[in-house]
C-alpha angles and dihedrals in degrees: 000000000000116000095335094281094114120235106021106344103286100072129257090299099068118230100341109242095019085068090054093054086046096063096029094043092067094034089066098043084055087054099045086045090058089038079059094044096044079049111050086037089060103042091052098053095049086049101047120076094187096057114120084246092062105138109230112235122255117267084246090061084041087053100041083048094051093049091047090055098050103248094125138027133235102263092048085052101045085055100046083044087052094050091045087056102040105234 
């Protein structure tokens, strides 16, 4: 024993604070490298219109599409529009 103080002089715990660091050090690296993940994951998701979580539009945006491009006329789209909104 050296000194009295047990496995190399500063006892079985290492040098105090600095063991601390060591286990709270890489802790918050793991957590900054899932904060990154979450984030990128997320941000790619909400930016990306091809992605398999793309939210379909309404009937009522298919219909007005529809009408826009000329697929259907006025009277045909004032009677889908009536039935969507169930009137």
């Amino acid at each position: 024993m050296m000194g009295g103080w047990g496995y190399g002089g500063y006892g079985g715990y290492g040098y105090g604070w600095t063991s601390m660091l060591g286990m709270i050090i890489p802790l918050i690296i793991v957590i900054g490298i899932v904060f990154l993940v979450i984030y990128v994951f997320r941000r790619n998701v909400l930016h990306n219109n091809n992605g398999p979580f793309v939210h379909s539009n309404s009937a009522m945006d298919i219909l007005r599409e529809r009408y826009a491009r000329g697929e259907i006329d006025t009277e045909e789209y004032q009677n889908r529009k009536r039935d969507l909104e169930g009137k």
